[in-house]
N, C-alpha and C positions, 0 to 999 in steps of 0.2 A: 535728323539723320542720326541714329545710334550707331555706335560703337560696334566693331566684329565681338564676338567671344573671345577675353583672354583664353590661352591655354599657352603653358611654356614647362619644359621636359628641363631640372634644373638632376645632376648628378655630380655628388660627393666622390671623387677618385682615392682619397686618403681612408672611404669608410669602404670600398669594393674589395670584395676578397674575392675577385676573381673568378666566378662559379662559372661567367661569359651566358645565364639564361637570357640575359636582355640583346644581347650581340644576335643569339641564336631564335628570337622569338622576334623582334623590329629589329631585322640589319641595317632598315632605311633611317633609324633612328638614332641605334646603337651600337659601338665596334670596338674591340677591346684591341688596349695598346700592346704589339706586338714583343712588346720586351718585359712588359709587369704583368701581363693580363687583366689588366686591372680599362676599368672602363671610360671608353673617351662618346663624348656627347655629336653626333654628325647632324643632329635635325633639333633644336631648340624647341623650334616652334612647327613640329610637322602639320601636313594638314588634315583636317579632321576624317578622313580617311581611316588617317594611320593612331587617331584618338585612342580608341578601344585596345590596341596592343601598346601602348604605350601607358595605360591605365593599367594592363596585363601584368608588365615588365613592372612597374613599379610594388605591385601586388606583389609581385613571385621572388623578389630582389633579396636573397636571404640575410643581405648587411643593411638593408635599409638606404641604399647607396643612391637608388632615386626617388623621385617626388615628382609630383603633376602637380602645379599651380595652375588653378580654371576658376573661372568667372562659374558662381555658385548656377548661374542661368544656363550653363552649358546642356545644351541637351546631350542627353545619352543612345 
């Protein structure tokens, strides 16, 4: 029996400057704190649904503020 595919949505809140793309692109993933704008994690580990925009968000993230850690197996 193997293992599911890791995948885990890991965000830096000190590196967010706030731009809210990730909030506005995965809301199911992503939602910026009401008082800093600065970005709070709501899905760790979403399911591979929501893979692809969260791959998006990490892509488009202009502080570098998220990362995708995935099992290299991960299909796309």
């Amino acid at each position: 029996m193997s293992a599911a595919p890791r995948f885990t949505v890991v965000v830096d809140p000190a590196a967010c400057c706030a731009m809210g793309r990730c909030a506005a692109t995965a809301p199911e993933i992503f939602a910026q704190d009401p008082g800093t704008g600065t970005v709070t994690l709501l899905d760790a580990t979403p399911p591979p649904a929501a893979h692809e925009a969260a791959r998006l968000c990490a892509e488009l993230c202009p502080c570098g503020a998220i990362t995708v850690d995935e099992d290299e197996k991960q299909e796309r």
